[in-house]
LOMAR-381940 format. One record per residue (C-alpha): x, y, z. Coordinates in steps of 0.2 Angstrom, whole numbers, padded with zeros to 4 digits, always signed. Layout:
REM LOMAR-381940
XYZ
...
***
This chain:
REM LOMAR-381940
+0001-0102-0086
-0015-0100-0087
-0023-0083-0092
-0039-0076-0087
-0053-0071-0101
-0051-0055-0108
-0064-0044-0105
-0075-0039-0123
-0065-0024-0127
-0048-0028-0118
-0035-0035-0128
-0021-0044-0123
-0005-0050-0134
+0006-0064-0131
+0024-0069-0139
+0022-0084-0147
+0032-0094-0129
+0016-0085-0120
+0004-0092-0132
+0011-0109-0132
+0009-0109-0111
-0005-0103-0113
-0016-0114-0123
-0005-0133-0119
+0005-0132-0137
+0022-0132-0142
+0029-0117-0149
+0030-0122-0165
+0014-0127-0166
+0011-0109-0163
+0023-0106-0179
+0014-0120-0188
-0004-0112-0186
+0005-0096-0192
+0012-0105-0209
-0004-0113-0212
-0018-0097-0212
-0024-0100-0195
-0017-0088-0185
-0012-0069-0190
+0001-0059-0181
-0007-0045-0170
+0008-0032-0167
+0026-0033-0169
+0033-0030-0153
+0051-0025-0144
+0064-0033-0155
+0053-0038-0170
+0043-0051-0159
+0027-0056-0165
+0014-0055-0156
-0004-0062-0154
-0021-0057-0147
-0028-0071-0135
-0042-0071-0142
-0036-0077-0160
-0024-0088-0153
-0038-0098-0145
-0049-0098-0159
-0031-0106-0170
-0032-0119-0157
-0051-0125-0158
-0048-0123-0178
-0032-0136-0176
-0040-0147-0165
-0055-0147-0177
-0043-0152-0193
-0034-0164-0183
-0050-0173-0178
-0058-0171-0196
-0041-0179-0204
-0041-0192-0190
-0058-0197-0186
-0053-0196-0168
-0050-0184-0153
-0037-0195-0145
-0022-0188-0148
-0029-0170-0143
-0035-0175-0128
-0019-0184-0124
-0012-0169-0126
-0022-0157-0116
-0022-0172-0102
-0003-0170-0100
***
């Protein structure tokens, strides 16, 4: 699934399943950016859900990709990931 932009002032939340589709990562890398200060819940939504603006879920991704290729020297394994 992939989501269009949001304009400047638009916001739009996504569960964490959403999030996940949305930017090529598991859900529980969505859970794991959470745990470690990356990512902060936006709303709680029906049934206690959390969810997330798409604008700070990408900017969690680019800060994990960034950490992973710090800690690893290399890209590789995120751009295998984004190739599949």
């Amino acid at each position: 699934m992939l989501l269009p932009a949001p304009a400047a002032n638009e916001k739009i939340y996504l569960t964490t399943a959403q999030a996940a589709e949305a930017f090529g990562v598991s859900p529980d890398a969505v859970r794991r950016w959470v745990r470690v200060g990356y990512l902060e819940p936006a709303v709680r939504g029906e049934r206690g859900r959390l969810l997330f603006e798409y604008v700070a879920v990408g900017r969690a991704e680019k800060m994990a990709r960034d950490a992973a290729i710090a800690t690893s020297g290399t890209d590789r394994r995120v751009r295998r990931k984004l190739a599949a």
